[in-house]
PyMOL Python script that loads the backbone (N, CA, C, O; Angstrom):
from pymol import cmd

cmd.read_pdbstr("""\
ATOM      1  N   UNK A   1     -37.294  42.330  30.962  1.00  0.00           N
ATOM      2  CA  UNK A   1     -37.793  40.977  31.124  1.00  0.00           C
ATOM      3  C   UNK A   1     -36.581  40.066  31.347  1.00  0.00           C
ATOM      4  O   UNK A   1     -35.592  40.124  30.617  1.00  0.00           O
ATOM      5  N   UNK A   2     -36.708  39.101  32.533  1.00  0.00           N
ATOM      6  CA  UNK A   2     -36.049  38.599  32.721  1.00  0.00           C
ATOM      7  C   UNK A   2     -35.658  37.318  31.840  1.00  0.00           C
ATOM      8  O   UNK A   2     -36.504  36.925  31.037  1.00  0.00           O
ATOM      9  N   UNK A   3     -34.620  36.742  31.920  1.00  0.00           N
ATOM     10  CA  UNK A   3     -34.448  35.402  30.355  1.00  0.00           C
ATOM     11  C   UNK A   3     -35.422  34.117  30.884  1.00  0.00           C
ATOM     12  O   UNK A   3     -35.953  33.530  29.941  1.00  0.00           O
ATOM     13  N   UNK A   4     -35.709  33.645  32.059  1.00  0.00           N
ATOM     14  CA  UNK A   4     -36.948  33.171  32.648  1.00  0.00           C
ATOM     15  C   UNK A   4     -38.240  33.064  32.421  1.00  0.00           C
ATOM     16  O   UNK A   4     -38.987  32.087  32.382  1.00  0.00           O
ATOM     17  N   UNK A   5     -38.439  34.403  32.250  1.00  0.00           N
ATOM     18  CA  UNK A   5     -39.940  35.135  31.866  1.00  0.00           C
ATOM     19  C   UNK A   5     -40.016  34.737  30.492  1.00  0.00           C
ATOM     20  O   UNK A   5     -40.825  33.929  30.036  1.00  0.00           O
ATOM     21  N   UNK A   6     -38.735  35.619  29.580  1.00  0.00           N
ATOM     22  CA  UNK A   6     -38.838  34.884  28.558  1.00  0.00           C
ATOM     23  C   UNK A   6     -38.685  33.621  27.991  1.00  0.00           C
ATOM     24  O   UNK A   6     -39.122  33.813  26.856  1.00  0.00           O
ATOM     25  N   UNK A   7     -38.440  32.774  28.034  1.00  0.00           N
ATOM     26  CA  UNK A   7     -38.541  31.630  27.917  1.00  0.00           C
ATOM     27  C   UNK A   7     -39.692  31.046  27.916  1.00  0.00           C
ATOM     28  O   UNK A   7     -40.183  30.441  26.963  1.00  0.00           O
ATOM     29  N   UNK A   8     -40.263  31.236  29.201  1.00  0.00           N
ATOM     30  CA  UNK A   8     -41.537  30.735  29.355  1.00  0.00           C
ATOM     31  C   UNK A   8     -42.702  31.256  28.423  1.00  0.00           C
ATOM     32  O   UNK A   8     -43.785  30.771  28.095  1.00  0.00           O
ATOM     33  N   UNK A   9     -41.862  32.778  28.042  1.00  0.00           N
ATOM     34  CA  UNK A   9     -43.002  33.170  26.573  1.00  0.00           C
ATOM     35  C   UNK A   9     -42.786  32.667  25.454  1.00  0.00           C
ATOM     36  O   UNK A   9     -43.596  32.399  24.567  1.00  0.00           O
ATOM     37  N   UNK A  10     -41.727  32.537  25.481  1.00  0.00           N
ATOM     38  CA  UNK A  10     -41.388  31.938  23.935  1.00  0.00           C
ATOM     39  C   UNK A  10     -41.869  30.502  23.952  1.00  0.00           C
ATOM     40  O   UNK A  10     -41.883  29.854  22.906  1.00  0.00           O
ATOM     41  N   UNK A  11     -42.341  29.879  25.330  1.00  0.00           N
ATOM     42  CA  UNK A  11     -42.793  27.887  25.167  1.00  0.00           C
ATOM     43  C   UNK A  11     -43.998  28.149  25.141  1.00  0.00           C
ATOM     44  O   UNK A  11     -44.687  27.299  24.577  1.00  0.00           O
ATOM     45  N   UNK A  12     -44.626  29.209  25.635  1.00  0.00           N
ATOM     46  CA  UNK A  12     -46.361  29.415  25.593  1.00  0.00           C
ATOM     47  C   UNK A  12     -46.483  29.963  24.246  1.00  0.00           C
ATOM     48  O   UNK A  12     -47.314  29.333  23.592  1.00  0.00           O
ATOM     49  N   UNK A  13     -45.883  31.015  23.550  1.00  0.00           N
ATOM     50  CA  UNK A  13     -46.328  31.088  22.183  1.00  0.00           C
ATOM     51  C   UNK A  13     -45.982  30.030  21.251  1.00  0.00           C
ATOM     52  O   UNK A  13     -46.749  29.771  20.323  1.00  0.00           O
ATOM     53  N   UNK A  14     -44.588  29.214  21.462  1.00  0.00           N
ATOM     54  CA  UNK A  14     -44.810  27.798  20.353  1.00  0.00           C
ATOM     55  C   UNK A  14     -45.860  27.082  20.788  1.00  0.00           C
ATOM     56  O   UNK A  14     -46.418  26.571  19.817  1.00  0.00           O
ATOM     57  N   UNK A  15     -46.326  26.841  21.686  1.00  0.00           N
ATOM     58  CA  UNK A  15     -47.677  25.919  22.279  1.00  0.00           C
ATOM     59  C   UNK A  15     -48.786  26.374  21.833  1.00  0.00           C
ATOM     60  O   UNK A  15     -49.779  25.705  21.549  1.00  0.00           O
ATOM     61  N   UNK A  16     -48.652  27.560  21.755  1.00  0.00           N
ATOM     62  CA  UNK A  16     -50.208  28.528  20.559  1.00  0.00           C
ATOM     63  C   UNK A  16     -50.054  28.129  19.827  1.00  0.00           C
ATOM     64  O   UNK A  16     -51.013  27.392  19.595  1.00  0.00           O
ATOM     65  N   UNK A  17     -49.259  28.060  19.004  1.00  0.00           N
ATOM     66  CA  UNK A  17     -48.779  28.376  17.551  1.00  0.00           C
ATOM     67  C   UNK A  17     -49.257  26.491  16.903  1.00  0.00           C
ATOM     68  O   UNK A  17     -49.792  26.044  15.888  1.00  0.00           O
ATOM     69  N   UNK A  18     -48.568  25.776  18.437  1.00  0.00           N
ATOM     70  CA  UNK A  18     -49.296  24.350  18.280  1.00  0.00           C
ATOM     71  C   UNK A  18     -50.592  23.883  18.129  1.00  0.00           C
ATOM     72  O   UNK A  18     -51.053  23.224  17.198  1.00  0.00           O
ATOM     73  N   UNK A  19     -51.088  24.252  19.049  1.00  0.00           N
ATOM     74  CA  UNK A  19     -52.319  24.602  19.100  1.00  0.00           C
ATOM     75  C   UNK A  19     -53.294  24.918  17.944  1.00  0.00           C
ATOM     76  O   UNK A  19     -54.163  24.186  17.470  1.00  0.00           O
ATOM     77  N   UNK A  20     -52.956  26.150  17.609  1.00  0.00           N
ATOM     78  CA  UNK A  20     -53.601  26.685  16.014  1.00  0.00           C
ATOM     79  C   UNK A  20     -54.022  26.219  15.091  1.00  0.00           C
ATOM     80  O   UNK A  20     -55.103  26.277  14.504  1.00  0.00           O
ATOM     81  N   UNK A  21     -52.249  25.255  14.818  1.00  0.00           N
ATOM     82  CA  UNK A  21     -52.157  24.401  13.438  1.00  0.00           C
ATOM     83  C   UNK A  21     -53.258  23.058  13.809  1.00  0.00           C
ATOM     84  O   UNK A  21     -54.148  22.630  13.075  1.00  0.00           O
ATOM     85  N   UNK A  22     -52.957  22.671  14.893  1.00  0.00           N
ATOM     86  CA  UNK A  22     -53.937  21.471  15.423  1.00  0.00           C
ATOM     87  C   UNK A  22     -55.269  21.745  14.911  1.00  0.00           C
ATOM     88  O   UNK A  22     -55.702  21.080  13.969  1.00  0.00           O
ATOM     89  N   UNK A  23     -56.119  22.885  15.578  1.00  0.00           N
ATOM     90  CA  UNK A  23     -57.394  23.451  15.065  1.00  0.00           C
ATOM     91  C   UNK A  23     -57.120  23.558  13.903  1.00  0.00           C
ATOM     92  O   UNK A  23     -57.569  22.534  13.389  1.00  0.00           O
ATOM     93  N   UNK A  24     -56.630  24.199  13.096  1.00  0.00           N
ATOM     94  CA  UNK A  24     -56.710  24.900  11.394  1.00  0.00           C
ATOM     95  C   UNK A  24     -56.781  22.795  11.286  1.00  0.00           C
ATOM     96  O   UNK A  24     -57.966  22.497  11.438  1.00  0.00           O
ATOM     97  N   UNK A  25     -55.969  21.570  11.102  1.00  0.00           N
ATOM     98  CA  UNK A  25     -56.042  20.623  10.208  1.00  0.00           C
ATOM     99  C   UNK A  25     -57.776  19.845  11.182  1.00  0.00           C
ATOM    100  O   UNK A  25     -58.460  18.992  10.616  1.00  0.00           O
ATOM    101  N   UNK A  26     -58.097  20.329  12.455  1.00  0.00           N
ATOM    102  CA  UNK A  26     -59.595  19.630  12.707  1.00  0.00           C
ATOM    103  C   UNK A  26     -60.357  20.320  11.556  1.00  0.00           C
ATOM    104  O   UNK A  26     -60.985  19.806  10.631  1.00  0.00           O
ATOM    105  N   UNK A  27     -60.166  21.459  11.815  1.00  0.00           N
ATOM    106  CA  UNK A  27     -61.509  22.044  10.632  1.00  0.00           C
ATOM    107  C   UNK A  27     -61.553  21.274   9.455  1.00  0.00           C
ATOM    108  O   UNK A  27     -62.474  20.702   8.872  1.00  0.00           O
ATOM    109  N   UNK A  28     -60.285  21.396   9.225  1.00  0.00           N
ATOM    110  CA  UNK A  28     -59.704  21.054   7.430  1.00  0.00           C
ATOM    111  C   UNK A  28     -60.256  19.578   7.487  1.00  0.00           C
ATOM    112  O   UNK A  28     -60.654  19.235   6.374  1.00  0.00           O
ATOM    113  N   UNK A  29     -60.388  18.679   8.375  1.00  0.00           N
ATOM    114  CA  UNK A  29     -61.187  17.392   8.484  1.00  0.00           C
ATOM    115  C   UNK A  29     -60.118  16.701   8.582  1.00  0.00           C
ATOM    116  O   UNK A  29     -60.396  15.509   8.449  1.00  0.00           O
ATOM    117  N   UNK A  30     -58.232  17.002   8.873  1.00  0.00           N
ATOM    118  CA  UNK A  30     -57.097  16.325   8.666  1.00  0.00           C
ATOM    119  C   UNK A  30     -57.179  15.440  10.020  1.00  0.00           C
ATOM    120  O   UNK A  30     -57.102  16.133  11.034  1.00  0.00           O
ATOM    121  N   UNK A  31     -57.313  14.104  10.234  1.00  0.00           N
ATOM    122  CA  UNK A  31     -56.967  13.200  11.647  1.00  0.00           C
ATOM    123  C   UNK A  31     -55.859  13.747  12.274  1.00  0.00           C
ATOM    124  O   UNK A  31     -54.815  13.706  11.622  1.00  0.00           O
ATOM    125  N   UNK A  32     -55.830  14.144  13.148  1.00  0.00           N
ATOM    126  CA  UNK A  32     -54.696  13.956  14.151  1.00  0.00           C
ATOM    127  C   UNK A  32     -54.774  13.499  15.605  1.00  0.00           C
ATOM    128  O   UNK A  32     -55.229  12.361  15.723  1.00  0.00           O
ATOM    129  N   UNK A  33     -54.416  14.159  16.824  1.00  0.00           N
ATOM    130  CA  UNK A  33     -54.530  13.156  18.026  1.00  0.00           C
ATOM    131  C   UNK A  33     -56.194  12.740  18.636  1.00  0.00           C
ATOM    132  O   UNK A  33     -57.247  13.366  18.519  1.00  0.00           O
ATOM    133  N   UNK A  34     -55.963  11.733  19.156  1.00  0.00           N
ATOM    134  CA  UNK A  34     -57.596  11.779  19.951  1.00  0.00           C
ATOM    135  C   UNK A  34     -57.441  12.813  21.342  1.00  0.00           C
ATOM    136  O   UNK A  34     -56.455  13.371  21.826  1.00  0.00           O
ATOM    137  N   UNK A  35     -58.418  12.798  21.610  1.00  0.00           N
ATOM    138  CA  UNK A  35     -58.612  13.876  22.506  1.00  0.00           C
ATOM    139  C   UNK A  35     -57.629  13.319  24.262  1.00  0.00           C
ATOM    140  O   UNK A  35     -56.951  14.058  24.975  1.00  0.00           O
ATOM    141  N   UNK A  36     -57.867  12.127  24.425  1.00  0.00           N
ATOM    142  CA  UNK A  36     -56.874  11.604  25.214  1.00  0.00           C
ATOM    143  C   UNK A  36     -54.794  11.531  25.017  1.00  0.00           C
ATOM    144  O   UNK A  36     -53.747  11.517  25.664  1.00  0.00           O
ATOM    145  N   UNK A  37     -55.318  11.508  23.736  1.00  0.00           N
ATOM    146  CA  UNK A  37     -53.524  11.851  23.358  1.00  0.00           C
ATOM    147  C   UNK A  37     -52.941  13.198  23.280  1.00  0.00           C
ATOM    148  O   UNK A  37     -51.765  13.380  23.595  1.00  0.00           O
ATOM    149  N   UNK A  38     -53.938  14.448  22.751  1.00  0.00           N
ATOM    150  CA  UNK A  38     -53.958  15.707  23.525  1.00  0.00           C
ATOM    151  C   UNK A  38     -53.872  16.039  24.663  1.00  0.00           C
ATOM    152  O   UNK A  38     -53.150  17.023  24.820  1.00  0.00           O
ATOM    153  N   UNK A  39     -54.303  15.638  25.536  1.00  0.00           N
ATOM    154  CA  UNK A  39     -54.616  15.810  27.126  1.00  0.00           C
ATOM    155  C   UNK A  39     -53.406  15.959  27.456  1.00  0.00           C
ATOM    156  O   UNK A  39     -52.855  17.008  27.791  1.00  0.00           O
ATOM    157  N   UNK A  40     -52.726  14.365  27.325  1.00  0.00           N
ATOM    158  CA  UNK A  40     -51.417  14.083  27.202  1.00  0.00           C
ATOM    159  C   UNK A  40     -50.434  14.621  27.022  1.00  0.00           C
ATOM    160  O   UNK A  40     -49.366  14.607  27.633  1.00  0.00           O
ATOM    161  N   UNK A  41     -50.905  15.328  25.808  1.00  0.00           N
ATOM    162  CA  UNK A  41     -49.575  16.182  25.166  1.00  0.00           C
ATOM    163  C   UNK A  41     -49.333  17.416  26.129  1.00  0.00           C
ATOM    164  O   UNK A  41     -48.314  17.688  26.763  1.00  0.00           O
ATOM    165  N   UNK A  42     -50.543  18.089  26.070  1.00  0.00           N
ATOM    166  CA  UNK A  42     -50.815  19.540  26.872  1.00  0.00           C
ATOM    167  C   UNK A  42     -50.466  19.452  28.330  1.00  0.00           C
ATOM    168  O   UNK A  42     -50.191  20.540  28.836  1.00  0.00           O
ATOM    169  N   UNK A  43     -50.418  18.506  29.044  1.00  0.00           N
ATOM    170  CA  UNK A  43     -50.086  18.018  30.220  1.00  0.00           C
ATOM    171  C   UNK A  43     -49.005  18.201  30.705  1.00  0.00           C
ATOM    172  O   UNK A  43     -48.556  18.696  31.739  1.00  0.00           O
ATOM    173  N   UNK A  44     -48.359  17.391  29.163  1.00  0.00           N
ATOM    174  CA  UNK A  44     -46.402  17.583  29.478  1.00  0.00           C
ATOM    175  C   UNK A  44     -46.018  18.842  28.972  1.00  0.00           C
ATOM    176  O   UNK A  44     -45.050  19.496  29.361  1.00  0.00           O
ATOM    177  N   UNK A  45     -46.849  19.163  28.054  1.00  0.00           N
ATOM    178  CA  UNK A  45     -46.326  21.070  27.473  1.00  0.00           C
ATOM    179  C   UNK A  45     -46.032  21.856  28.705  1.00  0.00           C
ATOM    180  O   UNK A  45     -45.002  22.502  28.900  1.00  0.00           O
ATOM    181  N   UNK A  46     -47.049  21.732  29.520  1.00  0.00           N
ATOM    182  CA  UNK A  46     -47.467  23.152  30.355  1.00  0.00           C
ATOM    183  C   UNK A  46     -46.489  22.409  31.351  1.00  0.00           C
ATOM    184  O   UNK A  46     -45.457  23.080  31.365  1.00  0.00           O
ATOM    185  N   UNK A  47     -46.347  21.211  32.272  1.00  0.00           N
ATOM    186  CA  UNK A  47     -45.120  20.785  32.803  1.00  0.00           C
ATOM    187  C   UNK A  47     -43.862  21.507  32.275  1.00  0.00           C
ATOM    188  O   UNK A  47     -43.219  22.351  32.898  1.00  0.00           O
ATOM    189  N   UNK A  48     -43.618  21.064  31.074  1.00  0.00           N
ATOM    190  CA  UNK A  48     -42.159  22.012  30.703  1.00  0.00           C
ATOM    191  C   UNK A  48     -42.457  23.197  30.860  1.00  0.00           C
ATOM    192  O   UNK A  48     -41.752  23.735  31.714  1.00  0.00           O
ATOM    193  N   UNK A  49     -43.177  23.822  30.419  1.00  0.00           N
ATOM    194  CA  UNK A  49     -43.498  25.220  30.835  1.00  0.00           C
ATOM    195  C   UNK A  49     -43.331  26.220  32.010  1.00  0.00           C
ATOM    196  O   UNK A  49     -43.295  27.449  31.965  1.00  0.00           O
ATOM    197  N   UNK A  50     -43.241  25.402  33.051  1.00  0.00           N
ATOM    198  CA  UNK A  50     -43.203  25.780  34.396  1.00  0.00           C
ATOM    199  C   UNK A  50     -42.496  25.190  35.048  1.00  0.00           C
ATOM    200  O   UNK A  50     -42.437  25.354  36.266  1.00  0.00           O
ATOM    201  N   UNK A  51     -41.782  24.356  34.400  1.00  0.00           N
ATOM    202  CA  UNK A  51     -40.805  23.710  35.376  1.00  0.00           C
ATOM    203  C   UNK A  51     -39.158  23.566  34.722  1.00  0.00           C
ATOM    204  O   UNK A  51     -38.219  22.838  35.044  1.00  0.00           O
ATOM    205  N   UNK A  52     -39.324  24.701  33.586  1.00  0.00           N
ATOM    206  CA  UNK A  52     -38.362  25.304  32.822  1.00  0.00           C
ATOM    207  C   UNK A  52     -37.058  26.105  33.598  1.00  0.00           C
ATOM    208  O   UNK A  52     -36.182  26.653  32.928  1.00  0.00           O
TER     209      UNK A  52
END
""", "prot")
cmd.dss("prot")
cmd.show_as("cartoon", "prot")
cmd.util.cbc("prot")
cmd.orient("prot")
């Protein structure tokens, strides 16, 4: 695997891993972003992601 490839795995599994905790504190009933400030976020994630 190239250091490229990886990279881009290692920003897609912290982005899971983001992800997760996000779901685990909705369940838990914890506030966090509105669904427009998500969008947002995930927008610029996957941007870095690919343009890494």
């Amino acid at each position: 695997m190239d250091i490229e490839t990886y990279n881009r795995r290692e920003k897609m599994l912290q982005l899971r891993e983001e992800l997760l905790a996000v779901e685990e504190d909705r369940i838990a009933g914890r506030n966090g972003f509105t669904i427009d400030e998500l969008d947002i976020y995930l927008d610029e994630m996957i941007e870095e992601v690919y343009h890494a």
